[in-house]
TILO-400952 format. One record per residue (C-alpha): chain; x negated, y, z negated. Coordinates in nm, 3 decimals, decimal comma, always signed. Each point is the difference from the previous one (the first is absolute). Example, Ala and Ser with C-alpha at 12.3 -4.5 7.8 and 13.67 -1.06 7.14 Angstrom:
# TILO-400952
unit / u / v / w
A / -1,230 / -0,450 / -0,780
A / -0,137 / +0,344 / +0,066
//
This chain:
# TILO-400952
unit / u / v / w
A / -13,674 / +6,801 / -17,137
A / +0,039 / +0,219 / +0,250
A / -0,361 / -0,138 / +0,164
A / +0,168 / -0,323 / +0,007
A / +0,312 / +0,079 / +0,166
A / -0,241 / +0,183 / +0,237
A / -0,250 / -0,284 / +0,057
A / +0,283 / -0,237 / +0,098
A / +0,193 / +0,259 / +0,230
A / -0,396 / +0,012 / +0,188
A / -0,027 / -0,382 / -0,003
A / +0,351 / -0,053 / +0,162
A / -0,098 / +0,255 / +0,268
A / -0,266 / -0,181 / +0,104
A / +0,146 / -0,365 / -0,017
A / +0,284 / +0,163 / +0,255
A / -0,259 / +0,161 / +0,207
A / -0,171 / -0,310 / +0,061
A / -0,053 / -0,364 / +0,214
A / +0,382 / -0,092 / -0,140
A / +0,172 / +0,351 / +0,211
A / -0,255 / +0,014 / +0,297
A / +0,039 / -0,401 / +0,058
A / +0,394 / +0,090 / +0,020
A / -0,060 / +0,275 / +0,265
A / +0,036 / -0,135 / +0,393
A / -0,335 / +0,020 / +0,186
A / +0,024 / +0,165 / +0,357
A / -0,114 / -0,096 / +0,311
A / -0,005 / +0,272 / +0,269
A / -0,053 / -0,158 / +0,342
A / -0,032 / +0,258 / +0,258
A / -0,118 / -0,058 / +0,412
A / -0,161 / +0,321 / +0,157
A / +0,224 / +0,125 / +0,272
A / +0,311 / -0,250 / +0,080
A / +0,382 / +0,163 / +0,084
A / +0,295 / -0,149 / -0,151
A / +0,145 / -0,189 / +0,271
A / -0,283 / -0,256 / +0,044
A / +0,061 / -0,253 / -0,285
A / +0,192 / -0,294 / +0,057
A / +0,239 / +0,110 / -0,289
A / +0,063 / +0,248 / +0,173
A / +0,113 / -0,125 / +0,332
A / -0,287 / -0,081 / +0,212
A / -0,065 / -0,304 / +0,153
A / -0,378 / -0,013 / +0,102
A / -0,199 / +0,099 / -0,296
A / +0,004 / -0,173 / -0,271
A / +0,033 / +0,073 / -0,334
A / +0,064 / -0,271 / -0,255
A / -0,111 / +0,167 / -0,320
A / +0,206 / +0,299 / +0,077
A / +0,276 / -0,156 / +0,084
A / -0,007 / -0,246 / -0,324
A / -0,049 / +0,334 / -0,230
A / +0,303 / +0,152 / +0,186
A / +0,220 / -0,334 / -0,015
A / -0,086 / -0,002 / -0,419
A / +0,027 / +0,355 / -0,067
A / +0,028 / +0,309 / +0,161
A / +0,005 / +0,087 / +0,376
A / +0,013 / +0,397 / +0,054
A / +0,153 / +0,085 / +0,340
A / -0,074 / +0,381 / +0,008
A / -0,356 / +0,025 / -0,158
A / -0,212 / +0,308 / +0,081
A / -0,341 / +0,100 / -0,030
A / -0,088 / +0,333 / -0,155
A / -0,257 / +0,101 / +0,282
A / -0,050 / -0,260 / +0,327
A / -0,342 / +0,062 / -0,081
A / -0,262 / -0,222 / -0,205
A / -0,144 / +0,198 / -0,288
A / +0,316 / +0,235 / -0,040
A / +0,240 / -0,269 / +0,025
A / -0,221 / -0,217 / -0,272
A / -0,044 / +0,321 / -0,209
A / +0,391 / +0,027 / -0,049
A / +0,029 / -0,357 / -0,066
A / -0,240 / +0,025 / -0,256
A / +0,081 / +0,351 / -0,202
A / +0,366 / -0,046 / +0,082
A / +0,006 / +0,348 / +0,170
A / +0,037 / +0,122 / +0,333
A / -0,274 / +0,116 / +0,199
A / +0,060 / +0,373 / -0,003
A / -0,045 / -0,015 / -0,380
A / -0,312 / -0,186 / -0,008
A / -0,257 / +0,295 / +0,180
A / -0,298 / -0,195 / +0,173
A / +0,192 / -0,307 / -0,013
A / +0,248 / +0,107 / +0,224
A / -0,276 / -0,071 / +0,293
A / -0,201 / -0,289 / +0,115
A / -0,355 / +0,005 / -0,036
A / +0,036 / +0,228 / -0,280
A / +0,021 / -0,064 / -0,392
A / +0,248 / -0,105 / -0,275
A / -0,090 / +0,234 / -0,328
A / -0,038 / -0,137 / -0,320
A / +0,253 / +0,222 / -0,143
A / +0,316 / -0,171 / +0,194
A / +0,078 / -0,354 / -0,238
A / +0,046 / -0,294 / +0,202
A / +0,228 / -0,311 / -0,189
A / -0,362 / -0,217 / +0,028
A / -0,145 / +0,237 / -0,233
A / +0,277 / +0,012 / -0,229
A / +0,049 / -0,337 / +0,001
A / -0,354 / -0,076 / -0,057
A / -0,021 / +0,287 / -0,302
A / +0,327 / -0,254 / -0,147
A / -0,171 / -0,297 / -0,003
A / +0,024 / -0,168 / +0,338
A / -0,287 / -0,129 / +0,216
A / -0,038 / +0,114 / +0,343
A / -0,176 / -0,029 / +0,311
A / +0,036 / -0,004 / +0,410
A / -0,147 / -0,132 / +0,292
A / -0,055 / +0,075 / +0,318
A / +0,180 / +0,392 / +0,099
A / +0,090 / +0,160 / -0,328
A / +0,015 / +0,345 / +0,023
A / -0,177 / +0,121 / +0,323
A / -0,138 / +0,156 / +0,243
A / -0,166 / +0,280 / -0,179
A / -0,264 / +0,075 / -0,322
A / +0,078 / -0,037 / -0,369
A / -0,281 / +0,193 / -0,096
A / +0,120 / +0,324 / +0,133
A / +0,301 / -0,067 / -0,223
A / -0,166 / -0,097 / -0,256
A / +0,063 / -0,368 / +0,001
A / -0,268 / -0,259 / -0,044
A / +0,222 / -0,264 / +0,048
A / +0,250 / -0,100 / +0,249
A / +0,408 / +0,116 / -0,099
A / +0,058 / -0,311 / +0,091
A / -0,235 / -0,177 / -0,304
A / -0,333 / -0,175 / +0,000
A / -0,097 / -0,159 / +0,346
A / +0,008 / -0,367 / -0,003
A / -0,172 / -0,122 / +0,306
A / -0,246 / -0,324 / -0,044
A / +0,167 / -0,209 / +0,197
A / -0,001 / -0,005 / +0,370
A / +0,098 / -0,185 / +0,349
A / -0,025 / -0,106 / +0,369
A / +0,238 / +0,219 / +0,135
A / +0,236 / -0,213 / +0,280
A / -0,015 / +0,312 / +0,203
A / -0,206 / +0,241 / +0,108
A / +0,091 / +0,417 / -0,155
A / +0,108 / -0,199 / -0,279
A / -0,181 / +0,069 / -0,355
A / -0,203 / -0,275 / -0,174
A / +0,126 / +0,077 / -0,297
A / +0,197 / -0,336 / -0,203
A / +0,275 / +0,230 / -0,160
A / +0,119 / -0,265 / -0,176
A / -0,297 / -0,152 / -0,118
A / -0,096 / +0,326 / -0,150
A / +0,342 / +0,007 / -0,170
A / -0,063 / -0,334 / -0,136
A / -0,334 / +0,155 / -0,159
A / +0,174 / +0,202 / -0,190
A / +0,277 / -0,233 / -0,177
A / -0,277 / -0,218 / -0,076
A / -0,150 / +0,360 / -0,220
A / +0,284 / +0,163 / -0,153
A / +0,012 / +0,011 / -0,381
A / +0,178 / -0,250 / -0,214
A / +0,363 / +0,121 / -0,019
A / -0,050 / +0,366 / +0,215
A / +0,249 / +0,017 / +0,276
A / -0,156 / +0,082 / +0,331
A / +0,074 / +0,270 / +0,305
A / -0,204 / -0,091 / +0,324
A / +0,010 / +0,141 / +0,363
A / -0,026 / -0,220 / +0,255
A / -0,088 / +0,246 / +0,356
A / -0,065 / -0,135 / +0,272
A / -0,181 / +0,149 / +0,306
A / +0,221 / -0,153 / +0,230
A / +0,191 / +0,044 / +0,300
A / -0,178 / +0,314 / -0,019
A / -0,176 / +0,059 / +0,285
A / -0,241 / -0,134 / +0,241
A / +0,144 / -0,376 / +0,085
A / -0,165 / -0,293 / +0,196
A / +0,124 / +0,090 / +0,338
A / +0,260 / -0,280 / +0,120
A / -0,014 / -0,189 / -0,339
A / +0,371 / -0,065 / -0,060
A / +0,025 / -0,075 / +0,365
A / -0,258 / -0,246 / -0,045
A / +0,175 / -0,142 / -0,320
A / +0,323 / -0,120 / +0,235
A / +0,236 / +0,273 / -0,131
A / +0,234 / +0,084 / +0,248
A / -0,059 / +0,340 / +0,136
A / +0,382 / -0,041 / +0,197
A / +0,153 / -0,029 / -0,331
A / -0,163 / +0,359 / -0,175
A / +0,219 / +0,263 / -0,065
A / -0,149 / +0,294 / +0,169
A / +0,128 / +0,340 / -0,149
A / +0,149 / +0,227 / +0,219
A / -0,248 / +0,271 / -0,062
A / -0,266 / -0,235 / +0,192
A / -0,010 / -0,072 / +0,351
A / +0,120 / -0,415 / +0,023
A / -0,294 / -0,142 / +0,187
A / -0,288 / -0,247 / -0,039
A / -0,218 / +0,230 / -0,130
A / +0,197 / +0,077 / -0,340
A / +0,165 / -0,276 / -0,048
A / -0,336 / -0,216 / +0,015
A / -0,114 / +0,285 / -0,258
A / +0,268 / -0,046 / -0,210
A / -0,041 / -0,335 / -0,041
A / -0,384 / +0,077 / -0,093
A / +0,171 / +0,236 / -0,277
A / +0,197 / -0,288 / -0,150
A / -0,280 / -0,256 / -0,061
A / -0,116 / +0,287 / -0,225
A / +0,331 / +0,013 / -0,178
A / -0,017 / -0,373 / -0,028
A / -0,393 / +0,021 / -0,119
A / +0,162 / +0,221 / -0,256
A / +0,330 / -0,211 / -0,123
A / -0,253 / -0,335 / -0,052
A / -0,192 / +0,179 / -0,255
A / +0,338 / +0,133 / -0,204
A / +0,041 / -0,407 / +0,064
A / -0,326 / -0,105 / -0,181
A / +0,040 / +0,309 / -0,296
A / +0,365 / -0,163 / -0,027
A / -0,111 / -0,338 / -0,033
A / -0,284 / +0,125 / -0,258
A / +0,282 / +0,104 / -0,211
A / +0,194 / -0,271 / +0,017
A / -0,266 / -0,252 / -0,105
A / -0,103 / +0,187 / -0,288
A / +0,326 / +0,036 / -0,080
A / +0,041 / +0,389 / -0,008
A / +0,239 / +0,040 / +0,306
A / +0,318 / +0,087 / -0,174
A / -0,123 / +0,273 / -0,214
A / -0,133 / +0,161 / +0,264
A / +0,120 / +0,256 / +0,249
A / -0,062 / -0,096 / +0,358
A / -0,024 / +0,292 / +0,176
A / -0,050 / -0,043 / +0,411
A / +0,016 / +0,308 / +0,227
A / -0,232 / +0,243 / +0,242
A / -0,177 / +0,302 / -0,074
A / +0,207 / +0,165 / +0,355
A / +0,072 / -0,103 / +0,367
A / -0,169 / -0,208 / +0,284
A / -0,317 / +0,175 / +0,150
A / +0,151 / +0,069 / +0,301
A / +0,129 / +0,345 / +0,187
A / +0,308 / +0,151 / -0,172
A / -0,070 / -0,211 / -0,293
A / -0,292 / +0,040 / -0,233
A / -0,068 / +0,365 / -0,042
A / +0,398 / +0,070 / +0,055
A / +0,277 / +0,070 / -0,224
A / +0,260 / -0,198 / +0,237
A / +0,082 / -0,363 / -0,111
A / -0,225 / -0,217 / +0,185
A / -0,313 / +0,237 / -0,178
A / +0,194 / +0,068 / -0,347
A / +0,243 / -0,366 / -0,084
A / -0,135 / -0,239 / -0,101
A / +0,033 / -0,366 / -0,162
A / +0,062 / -0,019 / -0,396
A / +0,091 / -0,309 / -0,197
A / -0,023 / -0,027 / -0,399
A / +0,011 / -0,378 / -0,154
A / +0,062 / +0,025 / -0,436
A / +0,215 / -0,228 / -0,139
A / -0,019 / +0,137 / -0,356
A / +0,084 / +0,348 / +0,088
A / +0,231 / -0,041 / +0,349
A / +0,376 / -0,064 / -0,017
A / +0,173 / -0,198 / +0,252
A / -0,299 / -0,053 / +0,191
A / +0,035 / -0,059 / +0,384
A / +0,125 / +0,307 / +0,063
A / -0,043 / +0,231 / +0,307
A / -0,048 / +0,346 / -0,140
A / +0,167 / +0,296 / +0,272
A / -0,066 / +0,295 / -0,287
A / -0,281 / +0,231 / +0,177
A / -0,342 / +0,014 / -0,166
A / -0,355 / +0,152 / +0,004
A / -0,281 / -0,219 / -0,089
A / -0,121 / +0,262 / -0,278
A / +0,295 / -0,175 / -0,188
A / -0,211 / -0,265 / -0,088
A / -0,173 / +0,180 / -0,213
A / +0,241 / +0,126 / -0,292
A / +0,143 / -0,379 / +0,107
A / -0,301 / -0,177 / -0,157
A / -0,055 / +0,209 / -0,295
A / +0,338 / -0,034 / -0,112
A / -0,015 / -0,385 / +0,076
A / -0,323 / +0,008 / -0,298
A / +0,196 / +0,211 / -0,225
A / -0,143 / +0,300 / +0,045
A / +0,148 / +0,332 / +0,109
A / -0,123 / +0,174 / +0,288
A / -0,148 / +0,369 / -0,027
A / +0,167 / +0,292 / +0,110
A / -0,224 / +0,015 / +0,335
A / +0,193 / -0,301 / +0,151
A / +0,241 / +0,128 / +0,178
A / +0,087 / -0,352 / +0,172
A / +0,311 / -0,146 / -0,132
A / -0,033 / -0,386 / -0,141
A / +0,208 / -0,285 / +0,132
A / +0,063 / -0,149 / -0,332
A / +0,332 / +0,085 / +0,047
A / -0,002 / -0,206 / +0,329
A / -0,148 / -0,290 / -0,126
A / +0,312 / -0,019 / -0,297
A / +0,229 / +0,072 / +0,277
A / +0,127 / +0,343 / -0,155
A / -0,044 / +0,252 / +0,214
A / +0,091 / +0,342 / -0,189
A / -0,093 / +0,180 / +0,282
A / +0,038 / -0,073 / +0,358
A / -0,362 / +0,052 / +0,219
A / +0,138 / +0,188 / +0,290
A / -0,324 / +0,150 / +0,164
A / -0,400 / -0,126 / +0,011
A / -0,224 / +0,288 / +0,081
A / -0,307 / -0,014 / +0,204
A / -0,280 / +0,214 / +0,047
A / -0,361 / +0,052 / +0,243
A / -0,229 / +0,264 / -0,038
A / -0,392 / -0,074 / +0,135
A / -0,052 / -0,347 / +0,157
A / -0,314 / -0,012 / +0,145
A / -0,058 / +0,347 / +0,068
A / +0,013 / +0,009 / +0,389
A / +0,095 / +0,336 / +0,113
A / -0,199 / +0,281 / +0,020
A / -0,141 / +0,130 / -0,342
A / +0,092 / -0,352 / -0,139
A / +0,353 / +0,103 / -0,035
A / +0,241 / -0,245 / -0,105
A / +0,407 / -0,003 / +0,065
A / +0,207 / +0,094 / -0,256
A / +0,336 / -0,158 / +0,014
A / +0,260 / -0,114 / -0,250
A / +0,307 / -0,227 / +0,040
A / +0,285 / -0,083 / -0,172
A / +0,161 / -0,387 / +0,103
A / +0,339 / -0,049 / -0,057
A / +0,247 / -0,352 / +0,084
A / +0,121 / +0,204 / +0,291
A / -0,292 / +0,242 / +0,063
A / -0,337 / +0,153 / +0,033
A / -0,062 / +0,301 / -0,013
A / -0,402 / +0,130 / +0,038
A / -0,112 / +0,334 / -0,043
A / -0,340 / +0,085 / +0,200
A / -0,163 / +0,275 / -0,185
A / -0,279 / +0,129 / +0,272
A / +0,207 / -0,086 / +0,326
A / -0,302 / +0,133 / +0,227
A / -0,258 / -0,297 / -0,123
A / -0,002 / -0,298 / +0,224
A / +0,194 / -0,269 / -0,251
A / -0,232 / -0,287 / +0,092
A / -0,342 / +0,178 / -0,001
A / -0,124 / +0,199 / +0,299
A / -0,010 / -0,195 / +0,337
A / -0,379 / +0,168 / -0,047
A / -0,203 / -0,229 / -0,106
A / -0,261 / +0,227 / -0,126
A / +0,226 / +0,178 / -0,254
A / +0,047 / -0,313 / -0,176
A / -0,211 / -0,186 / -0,302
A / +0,056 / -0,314 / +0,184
A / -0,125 / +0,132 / +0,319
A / +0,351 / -0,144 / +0,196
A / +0,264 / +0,153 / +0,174
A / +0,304 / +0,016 / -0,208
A / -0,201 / -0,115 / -0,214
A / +0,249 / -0,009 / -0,320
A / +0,134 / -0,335 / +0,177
A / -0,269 / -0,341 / -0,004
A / -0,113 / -0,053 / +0,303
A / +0,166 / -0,346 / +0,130
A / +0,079 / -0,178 / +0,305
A / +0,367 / +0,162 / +0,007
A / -0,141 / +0,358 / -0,100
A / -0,265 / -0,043 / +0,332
A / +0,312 / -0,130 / +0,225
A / +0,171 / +0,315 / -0,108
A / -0,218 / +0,228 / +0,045
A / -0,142 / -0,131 / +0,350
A / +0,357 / -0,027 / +0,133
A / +0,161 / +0,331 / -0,166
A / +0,113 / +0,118 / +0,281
A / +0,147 / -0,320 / +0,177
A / +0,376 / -0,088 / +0,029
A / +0,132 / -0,165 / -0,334
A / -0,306 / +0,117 / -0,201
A / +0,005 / +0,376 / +0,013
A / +0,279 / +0,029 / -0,191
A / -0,151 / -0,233 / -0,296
A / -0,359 / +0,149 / +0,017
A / +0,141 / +0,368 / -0,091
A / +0,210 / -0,117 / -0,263
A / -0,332 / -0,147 / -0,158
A / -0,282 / +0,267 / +0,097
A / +0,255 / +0,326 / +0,095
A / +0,045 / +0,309 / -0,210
A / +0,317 / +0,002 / -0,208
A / +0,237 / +0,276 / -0,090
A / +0,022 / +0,133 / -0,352
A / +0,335 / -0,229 / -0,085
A / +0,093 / -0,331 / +0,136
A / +0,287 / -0,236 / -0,107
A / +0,091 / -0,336 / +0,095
A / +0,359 / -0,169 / -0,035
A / -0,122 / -0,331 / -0,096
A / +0,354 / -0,130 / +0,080
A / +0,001 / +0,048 / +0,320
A / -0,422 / +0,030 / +0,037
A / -0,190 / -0,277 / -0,255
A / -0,305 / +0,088 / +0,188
A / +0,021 / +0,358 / -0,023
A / -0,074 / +0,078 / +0,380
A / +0,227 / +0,276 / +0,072
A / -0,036 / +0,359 / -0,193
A / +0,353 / +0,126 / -0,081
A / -0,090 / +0,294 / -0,205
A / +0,182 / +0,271 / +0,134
A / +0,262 / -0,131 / +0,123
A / +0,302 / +0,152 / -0,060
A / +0,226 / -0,315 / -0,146
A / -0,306 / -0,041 / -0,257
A / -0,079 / +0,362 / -0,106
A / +0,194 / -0,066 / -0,305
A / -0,195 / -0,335 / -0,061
A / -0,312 / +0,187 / +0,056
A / +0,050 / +0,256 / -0,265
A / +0,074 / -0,194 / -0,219
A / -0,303 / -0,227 / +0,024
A / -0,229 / +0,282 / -0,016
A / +0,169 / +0,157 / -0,319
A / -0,036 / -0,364 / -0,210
A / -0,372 / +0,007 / +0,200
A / -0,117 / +0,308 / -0,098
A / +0,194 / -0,038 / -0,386
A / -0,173 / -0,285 / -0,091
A / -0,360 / +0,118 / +0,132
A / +0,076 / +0,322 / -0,233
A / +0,135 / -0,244 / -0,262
A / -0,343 / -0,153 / -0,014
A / -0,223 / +0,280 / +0,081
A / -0,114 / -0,054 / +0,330
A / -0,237 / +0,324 / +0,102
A / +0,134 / +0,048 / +0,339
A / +0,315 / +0,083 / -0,121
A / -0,041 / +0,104 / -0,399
A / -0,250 / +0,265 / +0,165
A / -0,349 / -0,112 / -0,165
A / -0,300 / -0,089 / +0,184
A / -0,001 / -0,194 / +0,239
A / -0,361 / -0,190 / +0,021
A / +0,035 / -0,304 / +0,240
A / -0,156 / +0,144 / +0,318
A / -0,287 / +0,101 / -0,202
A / -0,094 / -0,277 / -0,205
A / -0,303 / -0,199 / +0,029
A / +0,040 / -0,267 / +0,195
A / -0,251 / -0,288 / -0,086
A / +0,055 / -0,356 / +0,221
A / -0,111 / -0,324 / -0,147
A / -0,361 / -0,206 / -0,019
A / +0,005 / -0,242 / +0,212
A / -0,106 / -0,335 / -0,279
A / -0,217 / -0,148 / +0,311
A / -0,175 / +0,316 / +0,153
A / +0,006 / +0,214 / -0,282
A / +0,142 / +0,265 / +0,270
A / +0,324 / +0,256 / -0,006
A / +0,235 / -0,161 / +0,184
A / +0,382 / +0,053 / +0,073
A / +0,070 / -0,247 / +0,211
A / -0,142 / -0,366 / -0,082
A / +0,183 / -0,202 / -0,288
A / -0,323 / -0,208 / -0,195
//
């Protein structure tokens, strides 16, 4: 009797283990553009680029107004996306051109382990090696890319995004939900020279940052910038529309947003806004609450993590110490999100002894506050070409049009002042009242009227990097500068390469 009652308690666990539960689970789509800031969406108020996919996800679901990367760097910032960790836990990972070990989980993998079917195209998790981590396979999933195109733009990939994501609907498993990562290489750098120019967009009606001189010159290159971002919103488009007509759109979150800032000096490569905000809009109807909503609540991408385990059901492990926005999507809120936290240590390696800078930085409604850990290392690389991996002066900015302009008129009237703010040494503390300075130009640490402020900022700082075990405060070693650092093969020439997107 007792084998009975056992044989039917084993059958029932496997008819709710099966096609039935994982067919009710939502499938994920993770779209994700390599190196776009917040501001330049239409959503979110600007009037050149355009961005119809975004803005439809953000009109039907969510649109998060004070999204931050973990790291506004490419393989750190993906690595926290992916394990749900910051970068100071993750060892290697917390560099570019370095490794992500086996050992930290990443929600594909445990997703995959429960059932789902996954895949990416384009940039998963890069630049770096998996083997040195012991990975065979991309974090991101299995590589889907058969399907190429003509390019309308030269520094553009030839890579059909979409197409490859409409490979792999037409191969997932009767009645498996699906996770998929859609990268693209774009608007990283380089750009077709004068291409949105060229286009008819209006170089009069870009918004030029006040961190960059206003001039032909950038605002020409800006414009270049945004036929990336629109390259990038037409294939979120097409993976939409591949949804809709196989009817899977609804149970599936839509996830649009940017691995860190715009390539550009004090952006990329920078823990202020411009390098660290960016874009973030979440479409699912099945799991959202009063959708339409502008979310204000402050966030890390590394959220996303915990946020799409606990969307499948499953619980996330201990490690992931990003917080999920379940409670955002059902509107209740048990705790307010008062603070993102940002963090840099090796870019590209472009000091002497391939050195990075180690900062950390706390962003507030009102605030940020950044805490510059080796004050005596040139922030943006050494204006020494030679010291650097990429063999360019300042090298941890792309070289661009506006970075050239900068640099050849540094010492000019109406430039000087911008050009040290992007390639000058920085004290050990800065802070920025965002009320009174969105753009985070002028330094008030020290000042007497914001001591208190200051304190303050560096005690919830420094408690949550002990909170989470971050070396360079907890005390235990601290690796980063000495780590290996390993660039990228080129996919045409088979070369290392740092600078060249494929």
């Amino acid at each position: 009797m007792r084998e009975i009652v056992n044989s039917a308690y084993i059958a029932l666990l496997v008819l709710c283990s099966t096609a039935p539960v994982l067919a009710a689970r939502p499938n994920i789509l993770f779209c994700i553009s390599d190196d776009q800031s917040y501001a330049h969406t239409g959503a979110n108020g600007d009037q050149v680029v355009q961005t119809p996919a975004f803005d439809r996800i953000a009109r039907e679901g969510l649109r998060f107004t004070h999204a931050f990367c973990d790291a506004p760097t490419c393989g750190p910032s993906r690595s926290a996306i992916l394990t749900g960790q910051p970068i100071w836990r993750l060892e290697e990972a917390g560099n570019i051109h370095s490794t992500l070990p086996e050992k930290f989980a990443t929600y594909t993998g445990l997703l995959q382990d429960a059932g789902y079917f996954i895949g990416y195209t384009g940039k998963g998790w890069s630049p770096g090696r998996l083997e040195p981590g012991g990975r065979t396979v991309n974090p991101a999933g299995p590589e889907f890319a058969g399907r190429n195109l003509k390019p309308p733009f030269k520094g553009m990939s030839n890579k059909d995004y979409a197409g490859n994501f409409e490979t792999f609907l037409t191969q997932i498993p009767t009645d498996h939900p699906f996770c998929f990562w859609l990268g693209t290489h774009e608007p990283h750098r380089g750009y077709e020279d004068g291409a949105g120019r060229r286009t008819g967009k209006d170089p009069a009606k870009v918004i030029v940052p006040p961190i960059f001189p206003d001039n032909d010159v950038v605002r020409s290159d800006i414009l270049d910038y945004f036929l990336e971002i629109e390259h990038f919103d037409q294939m979120v488009s097409r993976a939409i529309r591949a949804l809709e007509e196989t009817n899977q759109l609804d149970n599936t979150i839509v996830v649009v947003t940017s691995d860190h800032g715009m390539p550009f000096p004090r952006a990329k490569a920078s823990l202020y806004d411009a390098g660290s905000r960016v874009p973030l809009a979440i479409r699912w109807p099945e799991g959202i609450q009063n959708p339409g909503r502008d979310v204000d609540a402050l966030m890390n991408l590394s959220d996303l993590a915990p946020t799409f385990l606990q969307a499948a059901g499953l619980k996330p492990p201990p490690t992931m110490t990003a917080r999920s926005l379940m409670d955002v999507f059902s509107k209740n809120e048990v705790r307010e999100r008062k603070a993102a936290y940002v963090a840099m240590e090796r870019h590209d390696g472009c000091r002497k002894g391939g050195k990075g800078y180690p900062c950390r930085a706390i962003r507030t409604r009102d605030y940020l506050y950044i805490y510059n850990f080796e004050p005596t290392r040139w922030p943006s690389g050494s204006p020494d070409p030679t010291v650097c991996a990429r063999r360019i002066p300042f090298g941890e900015i792309d070289m661009s049009p506006t970075k050239t302009f900068m640099m050849e008129h540094r010492n000019e009237h109406g430039v000087a002042r911008l050009a040290h703010l992007a390639f000058g040494m920085r004290p050990t503390e800065e802070l920025y009242d965002l009320r009174n300075d969105p753009s985070q130009m002028q330094n008030v640490a020290g000042a007497i009227e914001m001591l208190d402020v200051q304190q303050s900022l560096r005690r919830r700082l420094f408690d949550h990097l002990k909170d989470t075990q971050d070396p360079r405060v907890t005390g235990g070693p601290v690796e980063w500068d000495y780590y290996p650092y390993y660039g990228w093969i080129h996919p045409k020439t088979k070369g290392w390469s740092v600078d060249s997107k494929p």
